[in-house]
C-alpha positions in Angstrom: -0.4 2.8 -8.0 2.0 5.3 -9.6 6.0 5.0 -10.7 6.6 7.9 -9.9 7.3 9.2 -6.5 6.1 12.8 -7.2 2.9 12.1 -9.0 0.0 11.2 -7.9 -1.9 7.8 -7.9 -5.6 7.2 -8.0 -5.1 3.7 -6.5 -7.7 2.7 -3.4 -5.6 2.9 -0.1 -7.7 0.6 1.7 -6.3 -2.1 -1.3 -2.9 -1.4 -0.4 -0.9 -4.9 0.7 -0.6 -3.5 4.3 -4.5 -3.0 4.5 -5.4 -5.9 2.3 -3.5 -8.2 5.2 -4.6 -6.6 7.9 -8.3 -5.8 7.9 -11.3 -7.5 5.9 -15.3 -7.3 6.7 -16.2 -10.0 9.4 -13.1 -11.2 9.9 -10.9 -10.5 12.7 -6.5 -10.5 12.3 -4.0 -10.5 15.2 -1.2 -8.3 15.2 1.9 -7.6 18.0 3.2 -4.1 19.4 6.5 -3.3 19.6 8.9 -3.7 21.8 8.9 -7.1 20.7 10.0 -8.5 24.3 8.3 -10.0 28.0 9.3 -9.3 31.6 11.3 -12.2 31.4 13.9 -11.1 28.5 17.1 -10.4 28.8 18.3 -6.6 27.3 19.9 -8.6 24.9 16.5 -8.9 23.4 15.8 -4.7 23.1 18.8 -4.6 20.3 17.1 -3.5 17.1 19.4 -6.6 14.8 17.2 -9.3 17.5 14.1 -7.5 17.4 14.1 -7.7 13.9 14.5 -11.6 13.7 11.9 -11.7 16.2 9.6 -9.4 13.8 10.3 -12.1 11.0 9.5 -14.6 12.9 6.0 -13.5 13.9 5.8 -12.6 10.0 6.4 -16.6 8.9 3.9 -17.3 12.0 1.0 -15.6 10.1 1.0 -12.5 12.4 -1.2 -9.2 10.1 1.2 -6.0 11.6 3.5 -4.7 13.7 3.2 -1.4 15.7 5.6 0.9 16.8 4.6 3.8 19.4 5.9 7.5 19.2 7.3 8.6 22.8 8.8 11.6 21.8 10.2 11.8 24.9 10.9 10.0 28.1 9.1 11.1 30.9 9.9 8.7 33.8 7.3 9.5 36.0 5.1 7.4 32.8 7.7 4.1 33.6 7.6 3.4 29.5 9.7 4.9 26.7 8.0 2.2 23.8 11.0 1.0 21.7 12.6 3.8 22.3 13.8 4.4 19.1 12.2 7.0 16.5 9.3 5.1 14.9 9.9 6.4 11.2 13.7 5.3 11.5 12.6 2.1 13.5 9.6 0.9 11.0 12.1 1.8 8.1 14.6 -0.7 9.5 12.0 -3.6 10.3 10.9 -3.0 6.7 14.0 -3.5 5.2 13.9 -6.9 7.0 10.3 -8.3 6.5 8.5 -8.9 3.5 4.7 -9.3 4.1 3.9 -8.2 7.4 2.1 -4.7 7.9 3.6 -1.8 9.4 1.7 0.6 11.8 2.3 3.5 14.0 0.0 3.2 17.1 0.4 5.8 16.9 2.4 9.0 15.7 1.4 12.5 18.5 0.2 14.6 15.9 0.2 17.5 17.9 3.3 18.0 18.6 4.8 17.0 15.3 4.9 19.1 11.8 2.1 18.0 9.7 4.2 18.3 6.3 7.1 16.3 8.2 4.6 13.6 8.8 3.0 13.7 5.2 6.3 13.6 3.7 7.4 10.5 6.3 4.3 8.8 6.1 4.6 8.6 2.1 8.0 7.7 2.4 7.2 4.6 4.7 4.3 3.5 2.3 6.9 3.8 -0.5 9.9 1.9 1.2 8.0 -0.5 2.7 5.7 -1.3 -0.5 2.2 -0.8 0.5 2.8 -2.3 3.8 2.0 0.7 6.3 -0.5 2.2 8.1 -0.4 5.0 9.6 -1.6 5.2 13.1 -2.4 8.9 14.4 -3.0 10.0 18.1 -3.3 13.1 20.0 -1.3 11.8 23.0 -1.2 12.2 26.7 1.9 13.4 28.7 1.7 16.5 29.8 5.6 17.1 30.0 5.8 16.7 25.7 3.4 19.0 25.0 4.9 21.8 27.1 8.5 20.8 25.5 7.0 21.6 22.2 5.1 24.5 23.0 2.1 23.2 23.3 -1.1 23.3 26.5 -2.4 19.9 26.8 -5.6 21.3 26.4 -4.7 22.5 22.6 -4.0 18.9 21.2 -7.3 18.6 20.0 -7.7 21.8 17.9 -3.9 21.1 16.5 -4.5 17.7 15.6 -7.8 18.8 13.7 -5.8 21.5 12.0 -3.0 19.0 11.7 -4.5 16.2 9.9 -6.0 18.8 7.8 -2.8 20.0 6.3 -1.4 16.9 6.6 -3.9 15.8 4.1 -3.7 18.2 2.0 -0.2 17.6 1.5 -0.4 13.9 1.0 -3.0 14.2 -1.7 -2.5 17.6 -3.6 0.0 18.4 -6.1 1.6 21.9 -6.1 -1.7 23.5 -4.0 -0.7 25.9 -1.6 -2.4 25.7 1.7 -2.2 28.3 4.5 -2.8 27.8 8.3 -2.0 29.5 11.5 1.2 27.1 11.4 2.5 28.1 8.4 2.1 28.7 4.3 3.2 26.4 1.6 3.1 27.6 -2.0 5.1 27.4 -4.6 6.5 24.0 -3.2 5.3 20.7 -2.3 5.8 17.7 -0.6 7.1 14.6 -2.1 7.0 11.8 -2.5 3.4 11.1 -2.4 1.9 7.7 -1.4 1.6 4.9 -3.7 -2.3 5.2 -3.5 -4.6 8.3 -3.1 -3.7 8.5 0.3 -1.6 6.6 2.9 -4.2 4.2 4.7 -4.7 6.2 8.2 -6.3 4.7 11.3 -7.3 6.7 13.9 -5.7 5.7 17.4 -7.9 6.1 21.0 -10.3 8.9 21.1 -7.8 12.0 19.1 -10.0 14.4 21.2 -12.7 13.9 18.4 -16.0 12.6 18.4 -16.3 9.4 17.2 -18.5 10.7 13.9 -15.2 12.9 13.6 -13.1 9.8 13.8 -15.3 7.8 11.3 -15.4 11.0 8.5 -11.6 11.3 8.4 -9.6 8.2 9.4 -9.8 4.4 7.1 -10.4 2.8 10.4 -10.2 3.2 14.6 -7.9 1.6 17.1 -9.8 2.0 20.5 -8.9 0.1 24.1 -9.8 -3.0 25.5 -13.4 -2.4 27.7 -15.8 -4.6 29.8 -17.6 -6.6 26.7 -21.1 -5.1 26.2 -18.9 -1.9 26.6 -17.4 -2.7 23.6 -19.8 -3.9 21.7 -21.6 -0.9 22.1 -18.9 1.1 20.8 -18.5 -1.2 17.9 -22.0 -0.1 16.8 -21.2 3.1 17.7 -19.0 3.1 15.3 -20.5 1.2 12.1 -23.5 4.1 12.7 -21.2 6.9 12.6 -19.6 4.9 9.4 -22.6 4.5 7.5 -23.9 8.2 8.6 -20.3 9.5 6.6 -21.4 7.4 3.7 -24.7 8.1 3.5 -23.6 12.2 3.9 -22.0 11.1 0.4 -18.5 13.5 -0.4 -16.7 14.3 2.7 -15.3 17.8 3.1 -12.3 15.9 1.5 -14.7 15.8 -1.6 -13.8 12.1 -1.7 -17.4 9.7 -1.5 -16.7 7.1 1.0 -19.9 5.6 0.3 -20.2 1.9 1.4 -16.6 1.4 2.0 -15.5 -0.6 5.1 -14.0 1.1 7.8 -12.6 -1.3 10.4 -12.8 -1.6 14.1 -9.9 -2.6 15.8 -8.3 -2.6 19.9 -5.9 -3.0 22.0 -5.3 -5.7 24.0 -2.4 -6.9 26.6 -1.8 -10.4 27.9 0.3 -12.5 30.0 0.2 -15.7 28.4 0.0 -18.3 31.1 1.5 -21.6 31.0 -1.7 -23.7 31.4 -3.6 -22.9 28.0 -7.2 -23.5 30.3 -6.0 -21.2 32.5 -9.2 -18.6 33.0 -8.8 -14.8 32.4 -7.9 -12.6 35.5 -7.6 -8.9 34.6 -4.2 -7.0 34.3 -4.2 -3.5 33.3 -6.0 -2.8 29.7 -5.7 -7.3 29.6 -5.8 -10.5 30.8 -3.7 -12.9 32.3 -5.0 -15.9 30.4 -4.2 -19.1 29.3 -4.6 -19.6 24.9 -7.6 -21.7 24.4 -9.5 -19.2 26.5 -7.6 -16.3 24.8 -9.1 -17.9 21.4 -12.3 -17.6 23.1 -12.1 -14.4 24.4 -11.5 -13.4 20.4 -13.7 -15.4 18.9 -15.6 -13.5 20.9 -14.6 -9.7 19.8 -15.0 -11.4 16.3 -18.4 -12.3 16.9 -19.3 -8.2 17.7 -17.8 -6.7 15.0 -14.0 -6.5 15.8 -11.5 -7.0 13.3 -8.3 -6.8 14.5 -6.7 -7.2 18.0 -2.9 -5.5 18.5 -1.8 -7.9 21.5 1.0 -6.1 23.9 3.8 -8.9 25.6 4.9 -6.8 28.1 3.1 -8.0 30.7 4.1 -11.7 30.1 6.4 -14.1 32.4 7.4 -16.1 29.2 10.4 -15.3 26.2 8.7 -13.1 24.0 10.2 -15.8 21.6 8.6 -18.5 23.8 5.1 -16.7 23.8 4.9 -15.9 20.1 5.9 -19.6 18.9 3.0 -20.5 20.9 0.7 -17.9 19.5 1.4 -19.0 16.1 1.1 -22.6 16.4 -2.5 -22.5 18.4 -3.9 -19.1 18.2 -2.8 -17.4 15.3 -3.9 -20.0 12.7 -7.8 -19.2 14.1 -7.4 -15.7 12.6 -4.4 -15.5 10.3 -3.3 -12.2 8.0 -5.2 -12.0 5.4 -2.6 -12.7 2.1 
């Protein structure tokens, strides 16, 4: 890790705090999405001062990261805004209010957003929050955003390839110029640049990429909860595709990934149920499920390769408060962060 915010570092991004905590081989963390809030909260609970306690207090119960979605807009015909407010500005704010706890986007429409706006955020999180981000990229998937920013639905994969690739360049170059169909940078660059080589970047659903495009240019995947032998066949999928990159040697970001760990991590939403026996009955991309069979049900994941599990409390009939004191009394210690 550098000093300085305008040089740049050779450090290991995967060894950054917000990595460290979050993802380790065999192992398998927890962490929550934001809003932080159930069915049965009050609005009082949405106000970004409460939400904030609430993120400190799933911190202290051994929770690895928080996520925060990017809606760009609301589309009510969708029937969810996330936490409505901008993630960069939101994340910023939890920051300044945590210590420990990881800090993802889950993840940022790439897309629709300037690539050197999201290098120059994405390095400003890292620096802000120490080490503690990770920066979660998607291609997204409501039509109405893409035609407010001038963009067919039906482009998003080509413009997040090109994208990520300037984005890049950006984040790990120093006074380069770079030219796309977007735009030219010379003479200039963006600052700061991340405390480590990179800012740690995990891939979030498909992208519209193949999963051996996912594996070559992200530090790890975020997929969605499937049917089990689904998903473990996905898992080793995905451990092929990473030990094909390695095995290439030097990416075409000249960078030789070989034999570094690239975790596998999903989704998952629940509705906690009162009785902790109580047996799994699907909701949508979950469970209604009591916790000794949601330990199960992880121990499982754990068991074919998962590491890391972003639970959604939406869908619960509990206080979030309520539902997270009991995941970090009987769930959370089975697969605490990893500091």
């Amino acid at each position: 890790m550098t000093d300085s915010p305008c040089a740049l570092s050779d450090g290991d991004p995967r060894e950054l705090p917000g990595f460290r905590r979050t993802y380790a081989s065999g192992r398998l963390t927890l962490g929550l999405g934001f809003p932080l809030r159930t069915r049965a909260d009050l609005d009082e609970v949405r106000d970004p001062t409460v939400q904030a306690k609430i993120a400190r207090a799933a911190e202290a119960g051994g929770v690895a990261a928080l996520y925060a979605r990017d809606i760009p807009l609301r589309v009510p015909s969708f029937g969810d805004v996330g936490q409505v407010y901008d993630p960069w500005v939101f994340l910023t704010h939890i920051a300044a209010h945590t210590s420990r706890i990881a800090l993802g986007t889950a993840g940022i429409v790439l897309p629709v957003r300037h690539p050197l706006h999201v290098a120059k955020s994405a390095a400003s999180l890292d620096r802000l929050s120490g080490g503690r981000f990770l920066l979660g990229l998607a291609s997204g998937d409501r039509p109405e955003e893409f035609r407010a920013f001038g963009l067919e639905q039906g482009e998003r994969g080509e413009q997040f390839r090109e994208n990520l690739r300037v984005m890049t360049h950006a984040l790990t170059t120093e006074m380069r110029g770079i030219r796309w169909p977007g735009g030219w940078m010379h003479s200039a660059d963006v600052v700061p640049k991340p405390t480590a080589t990179s800012v740690p970047t995990i891939m979030i659903g498909s992208c519209q990429q193949s999963v051996a495009y996912l594996a070559a240019h992200g530090d790890g995947w975020m997929t969605y909860p499937r049917e089990f032998d689904a998903q473990r066949r996905t898992v080793a999928h995905w451990r092929a595709m990473v030990a094909a990159h390695a095995d290439a040697g030097a990416g075409d970001d000249g960078v030789d990934d070989g034999g570094v760990f690239k975790p596998f991590a999903q989704s998952l939403q629940i509705d906690l149920a009162e009785d902790p026996d109580e047996m799994a009955s699907p909701i949508t991309f979950g469970f209604r499920i009591g916790r000794r069979r949601l330990v199960d049900h992880l121990e499982d994941l754990r068991g074919i390769g998962v590491n890391h599990v972003q639970l959604s409390l939406g869908a619960c009939r509990r206080p979030v408060r309520e539902v997270i004191a009991e995941l970090a009394e009987h769930v959370v210690p089975r697969f605490p962060a990893l500091d």
